[in-house]
Backbone as JSON, one array per atom type, in Angstrom:
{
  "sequence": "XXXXXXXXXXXXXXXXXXXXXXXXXXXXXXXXXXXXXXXXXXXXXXXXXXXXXXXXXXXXXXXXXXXXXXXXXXXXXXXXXXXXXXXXXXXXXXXXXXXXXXXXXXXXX",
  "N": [[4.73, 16.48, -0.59], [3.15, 19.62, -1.21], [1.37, 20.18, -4.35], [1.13, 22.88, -5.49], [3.99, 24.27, -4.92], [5.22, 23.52, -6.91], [3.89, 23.48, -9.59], [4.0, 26.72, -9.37], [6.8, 27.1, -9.97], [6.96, 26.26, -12.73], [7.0, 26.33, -16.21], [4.14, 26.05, -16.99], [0.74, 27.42, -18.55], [-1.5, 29.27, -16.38], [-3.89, 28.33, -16.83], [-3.21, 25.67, -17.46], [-2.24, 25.11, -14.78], [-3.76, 25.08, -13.54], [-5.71, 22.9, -14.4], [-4.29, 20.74, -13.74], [-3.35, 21.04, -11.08], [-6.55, 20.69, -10.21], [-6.55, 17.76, -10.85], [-5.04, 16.35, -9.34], [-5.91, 17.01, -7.05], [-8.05, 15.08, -6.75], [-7.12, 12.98, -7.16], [-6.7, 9.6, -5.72], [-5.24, 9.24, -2.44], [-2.57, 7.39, -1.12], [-0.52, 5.27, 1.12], [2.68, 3.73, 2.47], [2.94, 0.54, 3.87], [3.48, -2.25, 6.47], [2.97, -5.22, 6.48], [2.06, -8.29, 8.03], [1.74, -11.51, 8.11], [0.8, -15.42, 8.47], [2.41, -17.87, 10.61], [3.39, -19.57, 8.45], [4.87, -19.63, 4.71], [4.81, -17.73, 2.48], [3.08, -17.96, -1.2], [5.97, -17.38, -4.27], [6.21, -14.15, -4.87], [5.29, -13.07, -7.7], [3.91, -11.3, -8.93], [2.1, -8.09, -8.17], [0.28, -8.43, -5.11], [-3.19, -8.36, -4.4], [-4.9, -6.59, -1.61], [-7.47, -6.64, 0.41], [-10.21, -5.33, 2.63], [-12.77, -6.7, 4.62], [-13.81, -7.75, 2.13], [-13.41, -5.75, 0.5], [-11.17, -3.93, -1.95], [-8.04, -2.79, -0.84], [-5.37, -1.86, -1.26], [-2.48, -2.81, -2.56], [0.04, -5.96, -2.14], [2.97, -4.9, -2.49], [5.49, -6.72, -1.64], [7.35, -9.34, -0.02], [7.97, -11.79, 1.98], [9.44, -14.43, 3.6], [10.02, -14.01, 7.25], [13.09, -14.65, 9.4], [13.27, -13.43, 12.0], [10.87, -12.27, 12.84], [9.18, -15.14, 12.27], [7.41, -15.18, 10.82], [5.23, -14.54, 7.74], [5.65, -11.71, 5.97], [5.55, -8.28, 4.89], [5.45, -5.82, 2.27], [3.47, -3.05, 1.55], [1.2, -0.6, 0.02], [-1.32, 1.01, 0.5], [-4.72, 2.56, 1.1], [-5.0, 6.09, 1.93], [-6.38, 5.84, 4.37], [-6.73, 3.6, 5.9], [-5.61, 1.98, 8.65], [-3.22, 1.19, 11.01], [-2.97, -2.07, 12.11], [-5.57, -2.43, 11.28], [-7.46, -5.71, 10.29], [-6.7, -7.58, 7.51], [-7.22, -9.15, 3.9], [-5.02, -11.27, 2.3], [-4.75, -11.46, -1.47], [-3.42, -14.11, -2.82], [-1.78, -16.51, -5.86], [-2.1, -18.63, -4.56], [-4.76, -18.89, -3.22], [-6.32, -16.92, -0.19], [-4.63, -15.46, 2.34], [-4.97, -14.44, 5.78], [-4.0, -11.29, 7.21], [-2.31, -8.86, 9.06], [-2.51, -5.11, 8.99], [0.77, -3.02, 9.95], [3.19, -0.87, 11.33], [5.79, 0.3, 9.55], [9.76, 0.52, 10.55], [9.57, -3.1, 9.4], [9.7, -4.97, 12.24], [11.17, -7.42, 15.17]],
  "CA": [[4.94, 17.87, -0.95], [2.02, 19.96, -2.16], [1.71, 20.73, -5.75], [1.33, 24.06, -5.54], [5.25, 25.54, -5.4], [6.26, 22.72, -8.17], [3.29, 24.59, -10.59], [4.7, 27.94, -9.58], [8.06, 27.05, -10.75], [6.99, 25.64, -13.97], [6.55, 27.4, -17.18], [2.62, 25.92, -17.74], [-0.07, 28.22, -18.66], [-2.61, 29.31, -15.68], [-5.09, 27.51, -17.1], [-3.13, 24.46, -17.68], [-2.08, 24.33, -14.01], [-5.48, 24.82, -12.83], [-6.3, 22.06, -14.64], [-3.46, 19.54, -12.73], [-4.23, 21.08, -9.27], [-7.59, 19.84, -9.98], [-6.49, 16.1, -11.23], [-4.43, 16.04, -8.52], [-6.77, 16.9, -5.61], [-8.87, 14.19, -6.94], [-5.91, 11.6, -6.78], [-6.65, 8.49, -4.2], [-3.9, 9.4, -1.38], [-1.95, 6.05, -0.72], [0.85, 4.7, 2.08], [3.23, 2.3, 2.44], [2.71, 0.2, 5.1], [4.17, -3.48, 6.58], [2.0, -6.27, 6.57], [2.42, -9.44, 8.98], [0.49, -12.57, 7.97], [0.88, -16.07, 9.53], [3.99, -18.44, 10.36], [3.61, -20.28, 7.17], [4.94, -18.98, 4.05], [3.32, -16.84, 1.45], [4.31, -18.2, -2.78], [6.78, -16.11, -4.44], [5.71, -13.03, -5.31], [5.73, -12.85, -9.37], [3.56, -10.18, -9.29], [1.45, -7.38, -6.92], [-1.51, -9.0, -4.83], [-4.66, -7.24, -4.11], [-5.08, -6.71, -0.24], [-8.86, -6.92, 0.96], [-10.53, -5.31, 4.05], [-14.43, -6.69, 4.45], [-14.02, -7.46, 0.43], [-13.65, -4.03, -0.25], [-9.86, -3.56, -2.18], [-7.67, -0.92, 0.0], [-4.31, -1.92, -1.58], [-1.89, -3.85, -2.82], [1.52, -6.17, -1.61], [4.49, -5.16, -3.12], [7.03, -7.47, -1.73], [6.67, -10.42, 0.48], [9.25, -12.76, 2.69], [9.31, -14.95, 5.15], [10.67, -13.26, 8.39], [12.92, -15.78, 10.68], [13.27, -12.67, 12.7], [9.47, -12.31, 13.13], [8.54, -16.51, 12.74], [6.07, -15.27, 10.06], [5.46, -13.99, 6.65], [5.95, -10.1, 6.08], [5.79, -7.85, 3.69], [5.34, -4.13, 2.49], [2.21, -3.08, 0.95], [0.75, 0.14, -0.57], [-2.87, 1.11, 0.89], [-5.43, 4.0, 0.71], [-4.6, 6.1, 3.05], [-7.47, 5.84, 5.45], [-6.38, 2.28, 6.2], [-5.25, 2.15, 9.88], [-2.46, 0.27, 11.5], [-3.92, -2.76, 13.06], [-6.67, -3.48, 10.37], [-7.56, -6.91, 9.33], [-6.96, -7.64, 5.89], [-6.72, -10.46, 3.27], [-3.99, -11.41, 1.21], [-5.26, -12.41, -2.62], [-2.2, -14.51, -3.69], [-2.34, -17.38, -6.74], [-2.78, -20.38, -4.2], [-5.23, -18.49, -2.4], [-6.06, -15.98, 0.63], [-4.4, -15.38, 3.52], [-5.01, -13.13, 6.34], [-2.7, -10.93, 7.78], [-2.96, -7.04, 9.76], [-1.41, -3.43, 8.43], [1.76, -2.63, 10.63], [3.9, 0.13, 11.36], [7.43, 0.09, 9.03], [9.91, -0.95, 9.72], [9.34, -4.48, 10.5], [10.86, -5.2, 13.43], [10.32, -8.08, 16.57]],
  "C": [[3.72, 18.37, -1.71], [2.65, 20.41, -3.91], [2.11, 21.64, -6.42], [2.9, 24.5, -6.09], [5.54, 24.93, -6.71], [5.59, 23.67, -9.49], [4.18, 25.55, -10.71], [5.97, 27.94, -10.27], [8.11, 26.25, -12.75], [6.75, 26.98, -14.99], [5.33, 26.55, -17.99], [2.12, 27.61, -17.43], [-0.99, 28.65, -17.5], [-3.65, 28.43, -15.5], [-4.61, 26.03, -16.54], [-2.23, 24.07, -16.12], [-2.89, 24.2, -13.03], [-6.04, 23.54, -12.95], [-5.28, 20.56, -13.35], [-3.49, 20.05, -11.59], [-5.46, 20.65, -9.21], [-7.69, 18.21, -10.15], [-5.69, 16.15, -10.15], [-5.41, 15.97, -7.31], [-8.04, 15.95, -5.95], [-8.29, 12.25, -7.28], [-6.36, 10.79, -5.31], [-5.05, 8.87, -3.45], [-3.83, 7.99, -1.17], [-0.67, 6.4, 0.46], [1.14, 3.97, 1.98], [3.21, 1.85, 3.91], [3.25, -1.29, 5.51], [2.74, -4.3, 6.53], [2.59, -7.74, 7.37], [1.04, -10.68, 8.83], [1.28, -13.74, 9.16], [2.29, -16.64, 9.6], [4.04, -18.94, 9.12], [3.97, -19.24, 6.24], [4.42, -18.82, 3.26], [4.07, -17.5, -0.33], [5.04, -17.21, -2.5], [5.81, -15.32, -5.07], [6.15, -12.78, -6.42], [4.67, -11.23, -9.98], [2.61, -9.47, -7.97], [0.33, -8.42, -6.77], [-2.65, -7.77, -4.19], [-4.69, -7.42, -2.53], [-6.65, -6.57, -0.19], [-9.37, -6.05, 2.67], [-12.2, -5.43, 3.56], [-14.95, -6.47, 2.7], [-14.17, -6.46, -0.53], [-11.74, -4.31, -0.68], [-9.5, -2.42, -1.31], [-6.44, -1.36, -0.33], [-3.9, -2.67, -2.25], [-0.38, -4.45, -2.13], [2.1, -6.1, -2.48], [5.5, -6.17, -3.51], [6.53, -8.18, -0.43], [8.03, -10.99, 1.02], [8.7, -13.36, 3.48], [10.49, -14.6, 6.3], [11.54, -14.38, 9.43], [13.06, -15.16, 11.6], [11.89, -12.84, 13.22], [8.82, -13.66, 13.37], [7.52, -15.78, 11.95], [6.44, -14.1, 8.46], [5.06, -12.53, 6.88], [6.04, -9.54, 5.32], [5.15, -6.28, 3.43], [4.23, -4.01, 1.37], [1.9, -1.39, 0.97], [-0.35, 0.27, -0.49], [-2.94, 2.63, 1.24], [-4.99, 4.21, 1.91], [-4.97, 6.51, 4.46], [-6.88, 4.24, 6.25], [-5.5, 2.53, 7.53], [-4.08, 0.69, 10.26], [-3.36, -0.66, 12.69], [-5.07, -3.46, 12.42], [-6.39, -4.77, 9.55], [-7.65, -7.24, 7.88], [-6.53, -9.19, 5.24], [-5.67, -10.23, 2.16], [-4.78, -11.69, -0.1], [-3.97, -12.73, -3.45], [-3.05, -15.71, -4.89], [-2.66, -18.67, -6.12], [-3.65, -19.84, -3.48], [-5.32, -17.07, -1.16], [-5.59, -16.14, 1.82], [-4.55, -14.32, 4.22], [-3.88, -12.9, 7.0], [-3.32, -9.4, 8.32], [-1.46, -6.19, 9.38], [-0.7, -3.9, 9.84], [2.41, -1.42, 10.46], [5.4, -0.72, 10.48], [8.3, 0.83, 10.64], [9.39, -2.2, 10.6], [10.46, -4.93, 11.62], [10.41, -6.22, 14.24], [10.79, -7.15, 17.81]]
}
C-alpha cells in the first residue's frame, strides 16, 4: 500500500510527512520468497541466516524444514526485491553454507 493515503489520514504536520515520504522512498523494498536447497537437512534454525548471491547479501532465511513432500530442505526467506525466482544463492548457516535457488510460494511438488 503506498504511503501516501495513510499520511493524509493522519494528524502529522506537512512538513513532518514530507519528511516520512522521503524515509520511506528510500526504504530497501523486500519479498518473501521459498527457498529449496538440497536433500540433506539444514541445522535447526535458532536464528535468521544471511542468504548470499555472488557474495553479495540479498536476504535472509526465516524458517527452514525438511520437506518429505519435496525430498529436500525448504524454507521461506525475505530478499531485496530485485532478486528473481530461479537465482542461485547460498545459505550461511552455523555448520556452514549450503546452496539452494529462490522459488515461487507456496512450496509445493
Amino acid at each position: 500500500m503506498p504511503i501516501s493515503p495513510l499520511l493524509e489520514e493522519s494528524n502529522l504536520t506537512p512538513e513532518k510527512q514530507e519528511a516520512l515520504k522521503a524515509a520511506f522512498s528510500n526504504t530497501e523494498r523486500r519479498k518473501t520468497v521459498g527457498v529449496l536447497a538440497g536433500e540433506e537437512a539444514l541445522p535447526t534454525l535458532e536464528e535468521f541466516w544471511d542468504l548470499e548471491n555472488r557474495s553479495r547479501p540479498i536476504g535472509k532465511v526465516l524458517w527452514s524444514a525438511y520437506s518429505f513432500a519435496l525430498t529436500r530442505a525448504a524454507g521461506i526467506a525475505v530478499v531485496d526485491e530485485a532478486v528473481m525466482v530461479g537465482t542461485e544463492v547460498l545459505i550461511r548457516h552455523p555448520e556452514g553454507k549450503t546452496r539452494a535457488r529462490i522459488v515461487d510460494l507456496p512450496l509445493a511438488p
